[in-house]
C-alpha positions as CSV (number, residue, x, y, z in Angstrom):
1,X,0.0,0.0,0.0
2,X,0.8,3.8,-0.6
3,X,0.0,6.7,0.5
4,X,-2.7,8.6,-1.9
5,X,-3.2,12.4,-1.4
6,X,-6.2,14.2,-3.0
7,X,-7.6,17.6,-3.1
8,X,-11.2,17.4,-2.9
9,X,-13.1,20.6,-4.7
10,X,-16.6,21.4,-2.8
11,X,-16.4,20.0,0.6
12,X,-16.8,23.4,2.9
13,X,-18.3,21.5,5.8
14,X,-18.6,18.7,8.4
15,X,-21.8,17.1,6.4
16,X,-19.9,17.2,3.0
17,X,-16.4,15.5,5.2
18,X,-19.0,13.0,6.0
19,X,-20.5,12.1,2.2
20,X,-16.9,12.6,0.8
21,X,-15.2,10.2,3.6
22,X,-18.8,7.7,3.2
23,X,-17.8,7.7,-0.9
24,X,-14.2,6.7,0.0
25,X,-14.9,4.1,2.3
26,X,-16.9,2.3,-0.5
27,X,-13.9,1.8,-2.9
28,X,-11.9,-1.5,-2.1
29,X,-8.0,-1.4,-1.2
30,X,-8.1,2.1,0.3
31,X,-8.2,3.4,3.7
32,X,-8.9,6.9,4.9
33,X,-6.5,7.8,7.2
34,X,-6.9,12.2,7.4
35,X,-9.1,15.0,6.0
36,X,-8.2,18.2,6.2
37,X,-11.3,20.2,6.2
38,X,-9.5,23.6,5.6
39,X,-7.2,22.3,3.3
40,X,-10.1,20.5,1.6
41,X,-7.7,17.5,1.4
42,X,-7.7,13.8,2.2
43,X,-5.0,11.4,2.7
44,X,-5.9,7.6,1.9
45,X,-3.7,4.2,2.3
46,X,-4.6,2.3,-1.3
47,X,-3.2,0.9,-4.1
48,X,-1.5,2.9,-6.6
49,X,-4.0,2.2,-9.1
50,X,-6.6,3.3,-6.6
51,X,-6.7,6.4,-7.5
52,X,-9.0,6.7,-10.2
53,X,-11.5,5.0,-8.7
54,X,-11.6,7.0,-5.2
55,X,-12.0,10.2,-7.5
56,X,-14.9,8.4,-9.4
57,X,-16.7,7.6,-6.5
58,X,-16.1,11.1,-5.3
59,X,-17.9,12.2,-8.6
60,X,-20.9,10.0,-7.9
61,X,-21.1,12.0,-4.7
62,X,-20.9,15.4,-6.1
63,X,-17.5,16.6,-5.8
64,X,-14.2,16.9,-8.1
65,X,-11.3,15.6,-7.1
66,X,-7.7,15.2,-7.9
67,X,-3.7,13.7,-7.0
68,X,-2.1,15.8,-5.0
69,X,1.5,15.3,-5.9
């Protein structure tokens, strides 16, 4: 496993942490393990390849999302 950092666009709140980190949980082989509210940024244990499919179940869930580098 590695260490996967995004940058979430559109989460401004507690209840949008909540449906972001909900729509993370559901994608196998990753792990939330912080989210930055101010820095609207999470940090996830997964698989490299992981990636996309964390940022399109954030999509389902109405936000946009990218690799933090």
């Amino acid at each position: 496993m590695s260490e996967i950092t995004l940058r979430i666009d559109g989460m401004h709140c507690g209840s949008c942490v909540r449906r972001a980190t909900q729509a993370l949980q559901r994608v196998a082989g990753a792990e939330v393990q912080e989210v930055q509210i101010g820095a609207a940024r999470v940090t996830l244990a997964g698989e490299p390849d992981a990636a996309g499919k964390l940022i399109e179940s954030l999509s389902k869930a109405g936000f946009t999302a990218q690799v933090e580098q």
